[in-house]
N, C-alpha and C positions, 0 to 999 in steps of 0.2 A: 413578512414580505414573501409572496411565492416566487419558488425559483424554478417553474416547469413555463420552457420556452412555450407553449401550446394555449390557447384558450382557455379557462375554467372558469365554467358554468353552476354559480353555488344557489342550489335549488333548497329554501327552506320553505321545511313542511311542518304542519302537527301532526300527523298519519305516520312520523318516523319517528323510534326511538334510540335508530342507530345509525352510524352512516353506511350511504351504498356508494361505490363509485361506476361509472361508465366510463369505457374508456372508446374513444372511435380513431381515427384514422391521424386527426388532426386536431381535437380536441377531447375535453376533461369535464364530464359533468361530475358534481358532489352533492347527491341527496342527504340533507340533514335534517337532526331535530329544528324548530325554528329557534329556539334557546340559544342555541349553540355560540361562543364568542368568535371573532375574528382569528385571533388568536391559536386557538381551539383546531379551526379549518386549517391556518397555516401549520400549525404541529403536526397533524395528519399528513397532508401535500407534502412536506418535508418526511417522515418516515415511510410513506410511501413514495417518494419519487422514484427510484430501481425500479420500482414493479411498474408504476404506470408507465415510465419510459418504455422497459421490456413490450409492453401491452401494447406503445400506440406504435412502435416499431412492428412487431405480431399481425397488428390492422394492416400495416402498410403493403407487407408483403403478398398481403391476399390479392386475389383479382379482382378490378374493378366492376361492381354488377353491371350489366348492361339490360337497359332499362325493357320492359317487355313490352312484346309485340302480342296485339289479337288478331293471330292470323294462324293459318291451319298450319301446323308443321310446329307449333310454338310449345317448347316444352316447361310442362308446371308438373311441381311433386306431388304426391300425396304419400303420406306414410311411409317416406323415403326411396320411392321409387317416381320413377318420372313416365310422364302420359304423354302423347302427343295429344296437341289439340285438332281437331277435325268440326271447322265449321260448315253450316250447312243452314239451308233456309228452310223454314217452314211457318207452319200456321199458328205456331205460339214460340214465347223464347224460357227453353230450357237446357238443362244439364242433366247428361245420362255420361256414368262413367263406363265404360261397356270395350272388351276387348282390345286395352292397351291404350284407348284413348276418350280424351276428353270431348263426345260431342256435344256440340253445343248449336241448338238452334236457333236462332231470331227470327222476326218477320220480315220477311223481304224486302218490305218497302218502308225500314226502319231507318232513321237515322243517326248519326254519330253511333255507328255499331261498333269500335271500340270502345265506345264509355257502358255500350249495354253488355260487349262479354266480360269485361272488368265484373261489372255491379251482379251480374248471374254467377262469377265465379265465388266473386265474395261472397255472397249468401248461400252458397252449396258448401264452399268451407266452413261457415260459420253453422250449418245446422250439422255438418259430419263433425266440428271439434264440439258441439254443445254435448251431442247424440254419446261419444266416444268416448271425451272424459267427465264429461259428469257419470258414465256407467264403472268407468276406470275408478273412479274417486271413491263411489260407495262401496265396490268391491274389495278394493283394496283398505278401506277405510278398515270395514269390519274384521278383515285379516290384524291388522293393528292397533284395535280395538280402542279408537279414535271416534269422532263424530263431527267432523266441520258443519258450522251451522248455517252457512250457506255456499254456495259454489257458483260463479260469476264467470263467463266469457269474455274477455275484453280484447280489446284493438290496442295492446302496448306495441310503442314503438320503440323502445330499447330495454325491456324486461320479460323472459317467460312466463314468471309467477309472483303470487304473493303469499301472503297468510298472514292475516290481519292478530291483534294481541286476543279480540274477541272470536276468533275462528272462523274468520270470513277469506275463502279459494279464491283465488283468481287467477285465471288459466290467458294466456296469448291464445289465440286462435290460430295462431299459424303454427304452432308446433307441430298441429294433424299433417304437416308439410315432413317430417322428421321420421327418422323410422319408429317402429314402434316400442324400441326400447329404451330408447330417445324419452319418449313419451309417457312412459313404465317412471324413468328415473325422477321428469319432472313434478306426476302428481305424487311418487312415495316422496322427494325432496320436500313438497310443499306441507303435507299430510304429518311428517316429521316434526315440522314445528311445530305442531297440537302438544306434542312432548317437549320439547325441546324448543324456545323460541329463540334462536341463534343460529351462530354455526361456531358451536364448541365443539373441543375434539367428542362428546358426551354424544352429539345431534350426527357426526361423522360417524360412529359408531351404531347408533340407531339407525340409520339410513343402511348401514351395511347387512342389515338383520331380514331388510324389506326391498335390497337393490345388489344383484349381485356385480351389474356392471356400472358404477359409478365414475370411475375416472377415462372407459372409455364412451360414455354419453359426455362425457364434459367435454373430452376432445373431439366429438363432432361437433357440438354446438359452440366451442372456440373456431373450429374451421369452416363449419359449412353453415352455419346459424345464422353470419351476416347477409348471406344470401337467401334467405326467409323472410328477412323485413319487409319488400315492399312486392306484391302482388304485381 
């Protein structure tokens, strides 16, 4: 029987061989193997319940995002610094990040121009995180003398990374939102399970060889990472 007042959401996969938990504001996701018994989940929710409490208390306290505006003055991260945006019309619709802000052009005579600086923004994120950490990923790879066999960009909505049992990266795109060491910690975390596919104190130790600032990236991305989900 679970005993956490909140929602939970039991996500079985074959892609997991261990559980992940999320935890948000008001509710409880639990990624698991699909095997897994009933039983099994309630054991878990019960020796975890202190923590997830702690956690969906942790959420509460934050500020609530406030949803974004495409309009000049509107400020978006990139590599932990924030741009203003500066729209403007012209003869094609582009992004040029240039002197502190985000310009951003459309056609004049366009319409529903918020859903076009949305879709411009997304696609300038998505080739600066492709560009940045797949460079990030081989660099550092060969430091640690790893080889991921492939490296994937995705649109996760509650996960930074992966790394698959056969060596498959997969990167959030919105991290390039994070500062850059932010950024450092996420692909040596990922990169680490090529060694280590856990988080045993063994994987804790190896990450420490290849990250010097591990537990202060983790405390940004506890405080300011919920405010990176949605564009």
């Amino acid at each position: 029987m679970r005993e956490l007042n909140y929602p939970v959401n039991i996500i079985r996969t074959n892609r997991r061989k261990t559980v992940r938990i999320y935890v948000s504001r008001n509710f409880v996701k639990l990624y698991v193997p699909k095997e897994i018994s009933e039983n099994k989940i309630n054991d878990i929710l019960h020796s975890k319940k202190s923590w997830i409490i702690s956690k969906i208390k942790e959420r509460s306290l934050l500020p609530p995002k406030v949803p974004k505006r495409y309009i000049s003055g509107q400020l978006f991260p990139y590599l932990g610094r924030n741009y203003s945006l500066n729209l403007r019309f012209g003869r094609e619709n582009v992004v040029k990040l240039k002197r502190g802000h985000f310009n951003i052009f459309v056609l004049e005579n366009k319409e529903n121009c918020d859903q076009v600086v949305k879709k411009l923004l997304f696609e300038w994120y998505l080739r600066k995180a492709k560009k940045l950490l797949i460079k990030k990923t081989i660099m550092l790879s060969e430091e640690m003398g790893v080889k991921p066999k492939t490296i994937v960009i995705k649109d996760y909505k509650s996960k930074w990374g992966s790394c698959s049992i056969k060596g498959d990266l997969c990167y959030n795109w919105r991290i390039v939102m994070a500062p850059m060491q932010v950024v450092h910690y996420l692909v040596a975390h990922e990169l680490c399970h090529l060694l280590e596919h856990n988080h045993s104190q063994r994987f804790w130790q190896q990450l420490s060889f290849f990250c010097s600032h591990i537990k202060e990236s983790r405390i940004w991305l506890n405080k300011f990472g919920n405010n990176l989900i949605d564009l």
